[in-house]
N, C-alpha and C positions, 0 to 999 in steps of 0.2 A: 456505333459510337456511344449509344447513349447505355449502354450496359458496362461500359469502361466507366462512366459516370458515376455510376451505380455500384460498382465495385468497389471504387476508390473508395466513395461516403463509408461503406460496410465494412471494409478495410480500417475508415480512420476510427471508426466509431468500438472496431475490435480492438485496435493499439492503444486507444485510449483509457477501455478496460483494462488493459495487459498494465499498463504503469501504474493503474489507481491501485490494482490488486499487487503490484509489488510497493508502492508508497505502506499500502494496510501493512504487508507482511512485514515490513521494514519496521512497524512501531510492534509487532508482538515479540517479547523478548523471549530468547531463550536459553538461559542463563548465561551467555554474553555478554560484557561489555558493551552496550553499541549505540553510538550518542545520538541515534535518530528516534530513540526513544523518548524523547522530548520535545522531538518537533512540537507536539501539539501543546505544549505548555505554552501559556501567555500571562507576559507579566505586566502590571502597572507602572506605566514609564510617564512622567512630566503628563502624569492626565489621559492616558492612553494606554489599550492595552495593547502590547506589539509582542510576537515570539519572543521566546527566550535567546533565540540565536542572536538580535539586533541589541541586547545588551549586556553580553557574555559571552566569553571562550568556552566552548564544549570539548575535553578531548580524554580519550581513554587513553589511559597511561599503561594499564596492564588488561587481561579478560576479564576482571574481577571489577574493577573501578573506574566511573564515570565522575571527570573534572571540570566544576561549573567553576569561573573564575568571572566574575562580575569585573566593567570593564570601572563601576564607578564604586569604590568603598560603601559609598551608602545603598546599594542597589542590594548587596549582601543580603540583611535580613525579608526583605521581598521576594528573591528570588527564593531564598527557603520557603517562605511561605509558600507560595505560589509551586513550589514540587513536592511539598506536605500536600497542598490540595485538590493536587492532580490525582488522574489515577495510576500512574506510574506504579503506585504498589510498595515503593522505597523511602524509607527515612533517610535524609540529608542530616550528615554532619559537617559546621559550622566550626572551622579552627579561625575566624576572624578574617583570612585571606581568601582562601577557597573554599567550595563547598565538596563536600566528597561523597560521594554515592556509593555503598557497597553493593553488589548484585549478590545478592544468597543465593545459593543452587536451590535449584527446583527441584521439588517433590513429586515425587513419580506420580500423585494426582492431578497434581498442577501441570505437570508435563500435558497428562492425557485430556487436560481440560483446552490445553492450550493447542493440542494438535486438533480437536473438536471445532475449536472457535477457529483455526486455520483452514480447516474442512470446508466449514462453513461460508467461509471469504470466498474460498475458489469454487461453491457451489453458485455464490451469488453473480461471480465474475461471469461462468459459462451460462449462467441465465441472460447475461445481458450480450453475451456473445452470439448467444440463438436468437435473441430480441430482434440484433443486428440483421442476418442472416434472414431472419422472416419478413422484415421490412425492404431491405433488399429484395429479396423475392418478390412480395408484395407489388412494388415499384417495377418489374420485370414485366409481371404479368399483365399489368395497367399497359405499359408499351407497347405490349403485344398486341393489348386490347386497341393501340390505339395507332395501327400500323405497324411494328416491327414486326418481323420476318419469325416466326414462329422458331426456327432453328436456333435461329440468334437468342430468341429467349430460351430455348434449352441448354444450350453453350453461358448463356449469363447464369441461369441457374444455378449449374454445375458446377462453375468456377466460384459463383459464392459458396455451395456446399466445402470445396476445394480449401478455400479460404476458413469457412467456419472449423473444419476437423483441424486445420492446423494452430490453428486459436487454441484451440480445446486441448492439442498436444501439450501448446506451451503452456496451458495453466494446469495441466498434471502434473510436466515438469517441474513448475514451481511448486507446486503443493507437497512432490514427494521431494525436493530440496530442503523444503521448510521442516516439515515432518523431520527427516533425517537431523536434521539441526536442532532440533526442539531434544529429540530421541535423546541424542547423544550426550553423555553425561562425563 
């Protein structure tokens, strides 16, 4: 029972990685449209800084163009600011109604810079995926130490191992997903 325990924790603490590292992948653009590239931006609203999403529409109208429509006319020149000052990487144009984002294609360094820092994400993801996996273990061997059935902790073992390479599948998969998307021009 208590290796089922132990799996679970190592299990949630894997899936959790798997979301963070597709949240990151979601903000690296690659020459796409894709309005999740702003999440991280936060504007000054009534005294407070809140996402961009609580006081604007975000929506790609075409691959090419990202539409900020502020839900309050005066929110307009803030919200510019505030994606001037990000690191989005794009200048906002301002027609007084919406803002308009053009995405520029990327440059074949830019590309390979961006599959680098993508690398990167899903090196750190299966670092935290083995973290998991070791602690688990970890946890295994303590029980073993302290009563459980020696067997049982070879089967817990195992089954985290089991658990860890399919972790590590999925974040290949995403990385050569991403890659590919990045690539493709």
């Amino acid at each position: 029972m208590e290796t089922t325990t132990i799996r679970k924790e190592a299990e949630e603490k894997m899936q959790i990685t798997i979301e963070f590292l597709d949240e990151t992948f979601s903000r690296i653009r690659a020459g796409r449209a894709n309005a999740r590239i702003l999440d991280g931006i936060r504007v000054q609203y009534y005294g407070s800084l809140v996402p961009l999403s609580n006081v604007a529409t975000v929506t790609t109208p075409d691959a090419k163009t990202i539409i900020v429509q502020p839900w309050e006319k005066a929110m307009l020149k803030v919200v510019e600011k505030a994606i001037q000052d990000s690191d989005v990487g794009i200048t906002p144009e301002n027609n007084g109604e919406v803002i308009r984002l053009g995405i520029p294609p990327l440059t074949e360094e830019r590309r390979r810079q961006l599959v680098k820092q993508t690398k990167q994400e899903s090196e750190e993801a299966k670092i935290s995926i083995r973290n998991a996996r070791r602690e688990g273990i970890d946890e295994v061997k303590k029980a073993v130490k302290e009563g459980l059935a020696e067997d049982m902790g070879k089967d817990g073992e195992n089954e985290l191992q089991k658990l860890h390479d399919k972790y590590i599948r999925k974040v290949d998969e995403m990385f050569a997903e991403k890659e590919k998307e990045i690539l493709t021009v």
